[in-house]
C-alpha positions as CSV (number, residue, x, y, z in Angstrom):
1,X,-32.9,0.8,50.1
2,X,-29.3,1.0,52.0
3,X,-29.0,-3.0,51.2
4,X,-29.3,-2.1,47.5
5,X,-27.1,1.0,47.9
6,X,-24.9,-1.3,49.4
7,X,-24.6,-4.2,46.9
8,X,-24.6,-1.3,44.0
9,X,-21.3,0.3,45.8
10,X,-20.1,-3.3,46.1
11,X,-20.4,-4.5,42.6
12,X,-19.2,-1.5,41.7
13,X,-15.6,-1.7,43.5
14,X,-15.5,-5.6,41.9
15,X,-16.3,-4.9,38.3
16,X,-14.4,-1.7,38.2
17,X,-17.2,0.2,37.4
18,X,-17.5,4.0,37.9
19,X,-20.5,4.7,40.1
20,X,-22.7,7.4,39.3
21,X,-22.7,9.6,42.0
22,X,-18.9,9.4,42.0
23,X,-16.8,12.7,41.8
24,X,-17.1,14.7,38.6
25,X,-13.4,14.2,36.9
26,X,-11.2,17.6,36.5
27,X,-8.2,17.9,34.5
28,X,-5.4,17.3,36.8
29,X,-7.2,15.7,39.4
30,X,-5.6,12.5,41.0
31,X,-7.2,9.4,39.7
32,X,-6.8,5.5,40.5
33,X,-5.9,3.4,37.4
34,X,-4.1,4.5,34.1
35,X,-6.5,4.0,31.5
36,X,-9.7,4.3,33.5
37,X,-12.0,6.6,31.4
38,X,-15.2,8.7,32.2
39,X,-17.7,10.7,30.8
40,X,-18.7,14.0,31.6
41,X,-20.4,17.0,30.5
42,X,-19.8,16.0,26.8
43,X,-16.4,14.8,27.6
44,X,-14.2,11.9,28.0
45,X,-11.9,12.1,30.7
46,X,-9.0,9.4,30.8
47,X,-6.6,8.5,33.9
48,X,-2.9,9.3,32.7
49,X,0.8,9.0,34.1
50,X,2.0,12.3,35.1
51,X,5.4,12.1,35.9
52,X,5.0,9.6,39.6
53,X,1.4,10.7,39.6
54,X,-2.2,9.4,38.2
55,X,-4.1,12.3,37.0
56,X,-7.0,13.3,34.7
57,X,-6.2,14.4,31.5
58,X,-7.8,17.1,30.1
59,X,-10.7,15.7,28.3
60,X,-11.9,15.2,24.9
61,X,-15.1,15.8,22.9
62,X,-17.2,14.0,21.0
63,X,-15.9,10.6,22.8
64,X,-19.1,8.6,22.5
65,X,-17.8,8.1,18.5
66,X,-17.2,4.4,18.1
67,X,-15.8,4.1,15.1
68,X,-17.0,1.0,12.9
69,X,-14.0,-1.8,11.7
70,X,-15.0,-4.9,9.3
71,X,-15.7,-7.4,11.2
72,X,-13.9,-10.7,9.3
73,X,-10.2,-10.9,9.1
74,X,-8.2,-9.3,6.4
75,X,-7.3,-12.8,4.9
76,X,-10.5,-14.1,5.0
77,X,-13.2,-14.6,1.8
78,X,-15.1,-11.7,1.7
79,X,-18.7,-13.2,1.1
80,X,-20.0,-9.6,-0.6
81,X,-17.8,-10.3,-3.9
82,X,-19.7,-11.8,-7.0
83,X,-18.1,-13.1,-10.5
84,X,-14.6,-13.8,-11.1
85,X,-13.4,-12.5,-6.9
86,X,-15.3,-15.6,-6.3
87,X,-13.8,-17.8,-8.4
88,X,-9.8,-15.9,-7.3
89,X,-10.6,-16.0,-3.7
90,X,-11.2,-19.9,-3.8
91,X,-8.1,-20.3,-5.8
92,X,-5.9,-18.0,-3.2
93,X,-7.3,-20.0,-0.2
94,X,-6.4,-23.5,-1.9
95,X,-3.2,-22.0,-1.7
96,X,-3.1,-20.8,1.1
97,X,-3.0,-17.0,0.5
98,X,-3.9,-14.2,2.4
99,X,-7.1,-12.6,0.4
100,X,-6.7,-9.5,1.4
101,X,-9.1,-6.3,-0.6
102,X,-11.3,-7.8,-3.6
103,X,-13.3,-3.9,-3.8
104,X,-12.6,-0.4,-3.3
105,X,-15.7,0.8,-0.8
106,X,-16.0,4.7,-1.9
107,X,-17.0,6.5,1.0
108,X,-17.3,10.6,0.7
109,X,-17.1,12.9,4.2
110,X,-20.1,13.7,6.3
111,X,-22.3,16.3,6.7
112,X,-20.8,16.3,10.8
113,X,-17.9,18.2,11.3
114,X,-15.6,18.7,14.0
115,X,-16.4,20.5,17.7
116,X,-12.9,21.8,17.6
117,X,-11.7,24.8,16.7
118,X,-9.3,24.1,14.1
119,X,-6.0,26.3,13.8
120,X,-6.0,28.5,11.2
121,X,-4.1,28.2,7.8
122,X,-2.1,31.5,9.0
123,X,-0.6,29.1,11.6
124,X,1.0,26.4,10.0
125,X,3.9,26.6,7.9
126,X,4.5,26.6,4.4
127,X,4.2,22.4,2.7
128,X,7.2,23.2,0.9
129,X,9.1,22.9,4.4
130,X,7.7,19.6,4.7
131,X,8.5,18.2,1.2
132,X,11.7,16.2,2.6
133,X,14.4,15.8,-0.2
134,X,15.0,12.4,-1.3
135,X,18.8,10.7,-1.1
136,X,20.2,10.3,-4.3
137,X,22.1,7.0,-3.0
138,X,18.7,5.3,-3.1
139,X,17.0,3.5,-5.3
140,X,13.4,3.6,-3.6
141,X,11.8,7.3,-3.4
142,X,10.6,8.2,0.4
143,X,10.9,12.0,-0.4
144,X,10.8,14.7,-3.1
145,X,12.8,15.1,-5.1
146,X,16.2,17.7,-5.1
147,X,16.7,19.6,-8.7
148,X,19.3,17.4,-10.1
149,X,16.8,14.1,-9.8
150,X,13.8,16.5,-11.1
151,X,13.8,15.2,-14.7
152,X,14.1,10.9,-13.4
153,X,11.6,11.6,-11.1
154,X,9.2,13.2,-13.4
155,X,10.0,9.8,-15.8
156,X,9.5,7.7,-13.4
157,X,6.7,9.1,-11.1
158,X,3.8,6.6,-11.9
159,X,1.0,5.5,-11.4
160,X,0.4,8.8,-11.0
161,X,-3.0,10.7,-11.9
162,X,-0.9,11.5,-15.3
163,X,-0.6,8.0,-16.1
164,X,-1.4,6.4,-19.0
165,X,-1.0,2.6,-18.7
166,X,-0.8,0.6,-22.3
167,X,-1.3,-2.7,-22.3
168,X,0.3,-4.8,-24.4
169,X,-1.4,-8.5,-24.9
170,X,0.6,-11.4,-26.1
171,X,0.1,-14.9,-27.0
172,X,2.4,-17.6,-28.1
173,X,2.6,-21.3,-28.7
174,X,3.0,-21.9,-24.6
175,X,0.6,-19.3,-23.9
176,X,-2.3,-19.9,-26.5
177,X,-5.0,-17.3,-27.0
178,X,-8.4,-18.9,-26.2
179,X,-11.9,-17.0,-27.1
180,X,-11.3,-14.1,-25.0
181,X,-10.1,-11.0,-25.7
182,X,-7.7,-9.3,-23.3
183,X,-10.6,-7.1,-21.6
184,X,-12.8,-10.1,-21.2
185,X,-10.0,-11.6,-19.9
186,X,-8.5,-9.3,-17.5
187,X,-12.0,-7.3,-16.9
188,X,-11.8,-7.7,-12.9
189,X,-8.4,-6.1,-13.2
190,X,-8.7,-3.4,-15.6
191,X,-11.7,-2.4,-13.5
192,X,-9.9,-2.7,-10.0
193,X,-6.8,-0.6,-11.2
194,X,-8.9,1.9,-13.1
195,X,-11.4,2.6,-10.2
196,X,-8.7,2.6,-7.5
197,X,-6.6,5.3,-9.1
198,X,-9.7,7.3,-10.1
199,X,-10.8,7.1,-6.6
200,X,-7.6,8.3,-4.7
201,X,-7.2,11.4,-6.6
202,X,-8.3,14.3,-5.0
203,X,-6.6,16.3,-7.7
204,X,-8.7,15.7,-10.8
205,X,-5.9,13.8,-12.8
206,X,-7.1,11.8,-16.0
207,X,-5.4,8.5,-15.3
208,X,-6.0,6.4,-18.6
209,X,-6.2,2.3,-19.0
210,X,-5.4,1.4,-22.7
211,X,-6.3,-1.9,-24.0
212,X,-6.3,-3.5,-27.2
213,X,-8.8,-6.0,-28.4
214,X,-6.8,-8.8,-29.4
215,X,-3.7,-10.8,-28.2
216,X,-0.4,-10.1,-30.2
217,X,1.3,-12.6,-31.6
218,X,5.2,-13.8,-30.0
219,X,6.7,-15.8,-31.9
220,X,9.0,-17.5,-29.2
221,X,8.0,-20.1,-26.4
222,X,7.9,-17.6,-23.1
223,X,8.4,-20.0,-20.2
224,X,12.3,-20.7,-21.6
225,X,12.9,-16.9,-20.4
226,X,12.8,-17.6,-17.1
227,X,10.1,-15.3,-16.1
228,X,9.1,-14.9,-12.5
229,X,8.7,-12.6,-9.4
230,X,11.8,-11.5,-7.6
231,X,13.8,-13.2,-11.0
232,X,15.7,-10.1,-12.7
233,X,18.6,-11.7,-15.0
234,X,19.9,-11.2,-18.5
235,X,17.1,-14.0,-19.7
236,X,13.8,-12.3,-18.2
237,X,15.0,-8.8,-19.4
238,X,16.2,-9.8,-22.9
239,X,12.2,-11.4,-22.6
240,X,10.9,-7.6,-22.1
241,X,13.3,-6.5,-25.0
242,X,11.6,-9.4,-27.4
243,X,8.3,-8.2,-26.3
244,X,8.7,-4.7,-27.4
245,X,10.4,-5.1,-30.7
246,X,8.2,-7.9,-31.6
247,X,5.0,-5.7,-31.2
248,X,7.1,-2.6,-31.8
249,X,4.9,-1.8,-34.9
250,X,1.5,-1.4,-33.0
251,X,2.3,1.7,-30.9
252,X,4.1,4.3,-30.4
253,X,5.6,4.3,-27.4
254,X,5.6,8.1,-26.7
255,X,2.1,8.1,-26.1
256,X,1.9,6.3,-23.2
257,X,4.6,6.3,-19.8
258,X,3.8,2.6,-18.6
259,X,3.8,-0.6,-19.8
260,X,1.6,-3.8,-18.5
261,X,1.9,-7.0,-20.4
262,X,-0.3,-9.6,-19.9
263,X,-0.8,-13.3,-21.5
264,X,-4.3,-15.1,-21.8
265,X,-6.3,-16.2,-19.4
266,X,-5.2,-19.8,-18.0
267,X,-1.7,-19.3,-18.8
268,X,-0.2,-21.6,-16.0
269,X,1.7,-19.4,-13.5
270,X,4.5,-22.1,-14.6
271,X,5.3,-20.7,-17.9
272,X,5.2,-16.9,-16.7
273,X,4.8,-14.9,-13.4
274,X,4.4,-11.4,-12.4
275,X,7.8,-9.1,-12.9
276,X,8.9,-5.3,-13.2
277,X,11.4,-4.2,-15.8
278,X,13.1,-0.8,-15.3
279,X,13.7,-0.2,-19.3
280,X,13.7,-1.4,-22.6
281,X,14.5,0.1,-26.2
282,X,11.7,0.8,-28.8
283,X,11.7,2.5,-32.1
284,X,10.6,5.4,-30.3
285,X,13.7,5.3,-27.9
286,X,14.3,3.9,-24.6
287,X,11.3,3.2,-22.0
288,X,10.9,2.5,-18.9
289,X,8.4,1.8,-16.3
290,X,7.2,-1.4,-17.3
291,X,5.7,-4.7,-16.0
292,X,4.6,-8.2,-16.9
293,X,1.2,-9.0,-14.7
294,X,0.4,-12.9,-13.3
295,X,-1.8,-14.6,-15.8
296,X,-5.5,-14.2,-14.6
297,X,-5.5,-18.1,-14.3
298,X,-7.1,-19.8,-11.5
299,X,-7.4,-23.2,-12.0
300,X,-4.9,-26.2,-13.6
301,X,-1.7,-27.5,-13.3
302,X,1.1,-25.7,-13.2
303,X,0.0,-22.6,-11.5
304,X,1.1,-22.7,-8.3
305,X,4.1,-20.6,-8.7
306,X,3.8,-17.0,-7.0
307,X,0.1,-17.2,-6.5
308,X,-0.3,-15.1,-4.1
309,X,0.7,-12.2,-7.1
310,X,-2.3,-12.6,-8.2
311,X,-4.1,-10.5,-5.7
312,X,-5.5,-7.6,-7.4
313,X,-4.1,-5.4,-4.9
314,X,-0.6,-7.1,-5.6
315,X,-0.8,-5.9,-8.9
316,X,-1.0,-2.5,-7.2
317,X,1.7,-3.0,-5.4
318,X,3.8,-4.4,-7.5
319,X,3.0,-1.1,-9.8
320,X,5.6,0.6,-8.1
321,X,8.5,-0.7,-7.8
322,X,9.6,-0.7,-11.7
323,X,8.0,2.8,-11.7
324,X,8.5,5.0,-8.6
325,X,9.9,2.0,-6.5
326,X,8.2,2.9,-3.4
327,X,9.9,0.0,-2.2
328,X,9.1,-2.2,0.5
329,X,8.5,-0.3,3.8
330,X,7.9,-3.2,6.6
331,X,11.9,-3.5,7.7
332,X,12.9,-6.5,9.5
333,X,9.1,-7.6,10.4
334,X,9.7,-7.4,14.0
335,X,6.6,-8.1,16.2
336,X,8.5,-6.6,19.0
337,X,8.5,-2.5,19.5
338,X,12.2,-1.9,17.8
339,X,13.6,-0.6,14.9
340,X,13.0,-3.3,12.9
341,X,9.3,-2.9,13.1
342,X,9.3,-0.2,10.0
343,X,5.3,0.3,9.3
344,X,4.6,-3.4,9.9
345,X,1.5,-4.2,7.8
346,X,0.5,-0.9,7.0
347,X,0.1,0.4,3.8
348,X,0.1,-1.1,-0.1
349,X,3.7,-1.3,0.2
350,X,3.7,-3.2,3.5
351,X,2.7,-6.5,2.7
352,X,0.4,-5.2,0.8
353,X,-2.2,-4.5,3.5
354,X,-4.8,-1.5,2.9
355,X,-4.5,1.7,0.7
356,X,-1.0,3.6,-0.1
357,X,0.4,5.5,2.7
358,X,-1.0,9.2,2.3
359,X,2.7,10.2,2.5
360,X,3.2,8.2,-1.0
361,X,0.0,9.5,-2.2
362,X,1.6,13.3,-1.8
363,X,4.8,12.1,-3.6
364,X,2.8,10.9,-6.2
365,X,0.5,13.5,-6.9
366,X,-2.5,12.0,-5.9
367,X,-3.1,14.8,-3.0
368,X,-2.4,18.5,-3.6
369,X,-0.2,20.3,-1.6
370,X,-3.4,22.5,-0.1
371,X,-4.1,19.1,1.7
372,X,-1.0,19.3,4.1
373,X,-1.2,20.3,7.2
374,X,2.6,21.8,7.5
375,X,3.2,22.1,11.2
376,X,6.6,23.9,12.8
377,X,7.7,21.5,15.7
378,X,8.9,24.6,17.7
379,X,5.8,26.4,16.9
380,X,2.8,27.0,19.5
381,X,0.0,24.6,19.9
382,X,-2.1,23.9,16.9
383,X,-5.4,22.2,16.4
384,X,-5.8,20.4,12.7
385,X,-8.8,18.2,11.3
386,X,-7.6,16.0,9.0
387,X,-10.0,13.8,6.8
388,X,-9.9,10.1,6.5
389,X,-6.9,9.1,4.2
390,X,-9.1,7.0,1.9
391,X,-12.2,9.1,1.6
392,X,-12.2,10.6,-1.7
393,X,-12.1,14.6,-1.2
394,X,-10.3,18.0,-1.2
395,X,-10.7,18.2,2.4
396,X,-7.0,17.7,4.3
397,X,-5.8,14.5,4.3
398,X,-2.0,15.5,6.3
399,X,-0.3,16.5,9.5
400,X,3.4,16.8,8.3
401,X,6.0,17.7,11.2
402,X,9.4,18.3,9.3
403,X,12.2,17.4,11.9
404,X,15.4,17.7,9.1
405,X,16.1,17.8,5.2
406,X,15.5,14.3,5.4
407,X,12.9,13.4,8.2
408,X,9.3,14.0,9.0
409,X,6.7,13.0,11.6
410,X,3.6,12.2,9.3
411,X,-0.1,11.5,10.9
412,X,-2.8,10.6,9.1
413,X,-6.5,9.2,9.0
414,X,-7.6,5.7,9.3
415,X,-11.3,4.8,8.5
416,X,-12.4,0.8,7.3
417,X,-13.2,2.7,3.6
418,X,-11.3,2.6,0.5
419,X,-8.9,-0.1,-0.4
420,X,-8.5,-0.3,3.8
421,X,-11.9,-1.4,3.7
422,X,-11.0,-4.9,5.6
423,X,-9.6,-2.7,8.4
424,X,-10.5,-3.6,11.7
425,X,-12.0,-1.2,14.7
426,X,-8.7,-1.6,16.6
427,X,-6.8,-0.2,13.6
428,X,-8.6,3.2,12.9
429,X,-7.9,6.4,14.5
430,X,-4.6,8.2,13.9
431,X,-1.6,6.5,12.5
432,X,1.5,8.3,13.2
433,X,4.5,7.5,11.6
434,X,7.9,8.6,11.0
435,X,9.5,9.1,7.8
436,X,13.6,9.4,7.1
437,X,15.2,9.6,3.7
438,X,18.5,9.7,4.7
439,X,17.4,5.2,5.3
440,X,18.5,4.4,1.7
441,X,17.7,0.3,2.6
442,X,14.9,-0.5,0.2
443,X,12.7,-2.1,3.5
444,X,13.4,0.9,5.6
445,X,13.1,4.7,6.4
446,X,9.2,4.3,7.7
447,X,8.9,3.9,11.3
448,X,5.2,3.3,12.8
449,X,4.6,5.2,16.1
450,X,2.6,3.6,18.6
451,X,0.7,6.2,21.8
452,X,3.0,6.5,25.0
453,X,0.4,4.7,27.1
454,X,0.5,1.2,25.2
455,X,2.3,-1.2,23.0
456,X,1.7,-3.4,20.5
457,X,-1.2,-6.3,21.3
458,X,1.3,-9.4,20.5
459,X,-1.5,-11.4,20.1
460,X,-2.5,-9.5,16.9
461,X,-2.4,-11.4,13.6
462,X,-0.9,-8.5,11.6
463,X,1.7,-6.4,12.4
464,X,1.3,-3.3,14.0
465,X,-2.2,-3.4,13.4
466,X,-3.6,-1.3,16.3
467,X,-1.1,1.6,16.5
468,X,-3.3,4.3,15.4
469,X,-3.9,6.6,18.4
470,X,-7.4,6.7,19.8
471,X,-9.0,9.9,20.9
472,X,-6.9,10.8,24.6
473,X,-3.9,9.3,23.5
474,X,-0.8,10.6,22.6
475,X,2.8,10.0,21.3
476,X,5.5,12.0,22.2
477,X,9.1,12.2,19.9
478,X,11.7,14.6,18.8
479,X,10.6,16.9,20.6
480,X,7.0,16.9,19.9
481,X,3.8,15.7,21.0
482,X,1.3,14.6,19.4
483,X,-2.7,14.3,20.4
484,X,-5.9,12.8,19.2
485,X,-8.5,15.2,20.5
486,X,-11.5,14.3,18.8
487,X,-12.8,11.9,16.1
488,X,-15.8,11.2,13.9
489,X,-16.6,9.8,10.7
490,X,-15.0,12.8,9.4
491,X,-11.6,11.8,10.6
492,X,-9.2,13.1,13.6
493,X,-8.3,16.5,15.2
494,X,-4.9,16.0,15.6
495,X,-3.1,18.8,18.5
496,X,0.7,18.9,17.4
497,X,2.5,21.0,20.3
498,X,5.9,21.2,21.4
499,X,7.3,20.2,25.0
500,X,8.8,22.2,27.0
């Protein structure tokens, strides 16, 4: 019996594991090695620095919760897609394309809810306070916005659960029509945009998809124009112009506030590629928001120009820049932990990885302002349960910290659900993020905030990827502190306290 004790304590001391008669942990205890966890009496106890020191921290509940991450690689074919993701999946990977979502997984909260007891509404602060103004020297929206940019914002502020999108199908003698009509043609599409912008709204919008069944004739060849991504001249906008007065006559461009034009199915890439248009003039006066798609053309020669636009979720993203330009929010793509990291891959906007930021979301409308966690940095402690950011609900979806006019500490949700579906188990938890307005640089003004303990894994594939802090950890800036103190399918507790 002493022998086995014996090689028990040894292995023990060689593996690193915790034996189980060893001393019951107690918040601000000394312990060994930063990082070591254990569990007791319902809690998990993790070894912390403490100024020179290695103590216990003070424990969290619910710690056994492993949350669950897909398990291939964002890039990667997903092998649950049938139909016509098949047949775009193949074509991306022949051209070497990241894949990236082909579905939206819906996913509604549990019946489990937090063991925390959450702060009360009476002590947060009003959202107003958090609703950082936008700068009127920019030209991509990462606030709200002040009086005098009210009425442009309102013009512009789609996708939104107010749109209506109208689309508006051509042909022409480079772009022939062939036996489809446009919602044959562009059925996975339609049906991605539509259900995404349904799902995201927890505000009970009526977001509206218009399409016409037949292609409208244009009388002129298309590729002369010059169309493509990234290409905005005199030649590709006097192409939007010719578009609208040639089919001018078949709507009324009042009763719609975006505009998606698309061309037939196996239009090359070649003669016409995915591009945003800020305005154009119609009989019914001057429009904006509009947007030429990539042909929904997977196959033949010719059409290997921008492929990677046509990624259903690059349609998405691509949404809102001629719109709202959200624009781009990854900075300089810095794998190292500097400034020029900006959210690295996450978000729609960020290379176009996973759902919308929930900080866009609230700028668009898609989440109510009775979702925000408003939290004054000087304030006392507070406890706040926020939901996953891509679960469809009324629930709370945001811890805003307003630092300034023009900055904000933002924490939110992450669960593999949603559009963030490919999301792997090192990227959930809570991603906390700064935003600044007062950045005007289309890449910048988001920062991604990583837990004091760690840095990023630079061995990971995508950027950033495992930032979001994991129940114990913490980030502390401006200031503030921030804690994951418990997590669950039903999202994170997130303590927000100042430090003194």
């Amino acid at each position: 019996m002493k022998k086995f004790l014996a090689i028990s304590i040894a292995l023990a001391l060689t593996f690193g594991v915790t034996p189980s008669f060893a001393a019951t942990p107690k918040a601000g205890a000394s312990c060994s090695k930063i990082g070591q966890k254990q569990v007791s009496s319902g809690k998990e106890y993790t070894c912390v620095s403490k100024g020179s020191k290695k103590v216990w921290n003070s424990g969290v509940v619910n710690a056994l919760y492993r949350p669950k991450g897909y398990s291939g690689g964002r890039c990667e074919s997903d092998p649950s897609v049938k139909g016509y993701a098949t047949k775009l999946q193949e074509y991306l990977t022949s051209e070497r394309r990241c894949i990236g979502a082909m579905k939206i997984v819906s996913a509604s909260l549990p019946s489990q809810k937090p063991k925390s007891l959450i702060s009360p509404d009476s002590a947060l602060t009003n959202p107003e306070l958090c609703k950082i103004e936008n700068s009127p020297n920019s030209n991509s929206w990462k606030g709200f916005p002040a009086a005098s940019q009210l009425s442009n914002f309102n013009l512009k502020r789609h996708p939104s659960p107010k749109t209506v999108i109208q689309v508006v199908p051509i042909y022409s003698s480079d772009a022939p029509a062939g036996k489809g009509s446009p919602g044959q043609d562009y059925r996975f599409y339609f049906d991605f945009i539509k259900k995404y912008f349904q799902y995201i709204d927890d505000t009970g919008g009526n977001f509206e998809l218009r399409v016409p069944d037949r292609y409208l004739k244009f009388n002129n060849p298309i590729k002369p124009y010059g169309v493509q991504h990234g290409k905005d001249d005199d030649l590709s906008r006097k192409f939007i112009q010719d578009v609208i007065t040639s089919v001018d006559s078949e709507f009324d461009f009042r009763q719609h506030n975006y505009t998606l034009v698309v061309v037939p199915a196996g239009t090359p890439s070649g003669v016409i590629g995915q591009q945003g248009f800020g305005r154009a003039i119609s009989n019914e006066g001057q429009i904006t928001n509009l947007v030429v798609a990539q042909p929904a053309t997977v196959s033949g020669p010719n059409n290997s120009v921008t492929p990677e636009m046509s990624q259903p979720t690059m349609w998405l993203h691509e949404f809102y820049h001629p719109g709202l330009n959200l624009g781009d929010n990854h900075a300089d793509d810095s794998r190292s932990y500097d400034d020029g990291r900006g959210m690295g891959d996450w978000g729609l906007m960020s290379r176009n990885n996973g759902d919308l930021l929930a900080w866009q979301k609230w700028i668009l409308g898609f989440t109510a302002d009775s979702q925000i966690r408003c939290v004054d940095p000087k304030a006392e402690a507070t406890l706040n349960w926020i939901a996953p950011s891509s679960v469809k609900t009324k629930s709370d979806k945001l811890v805003v910290v307003p630092l300034s006019k023009s900055k904000a500490i933002v924490v939110e949700s992450i669960r593999a659900v949603g559009l963030s579906y490919r999301y792997a188990k090192s990227s959930l938890g809570a991603l906390v993020y700064v935003v600044d307005s007062s950045d005007t640089r289309h890449e910048w003004g988001y920062t991604v905030m990583y837990p004091d303990s760690r840095r990023p894994n630079s061995g990971s594939r995508y950027l950033m990827e495992d930032a979001p802090l994991k129940v114990g950890e913490s980030v502390t800036l401006e200031g503030v502190k921030i804690t994951n103190v418990e997590w669950g399918e039903f999202g994170d507790v997130i303590k927000v306290e100042p430090v003194k």
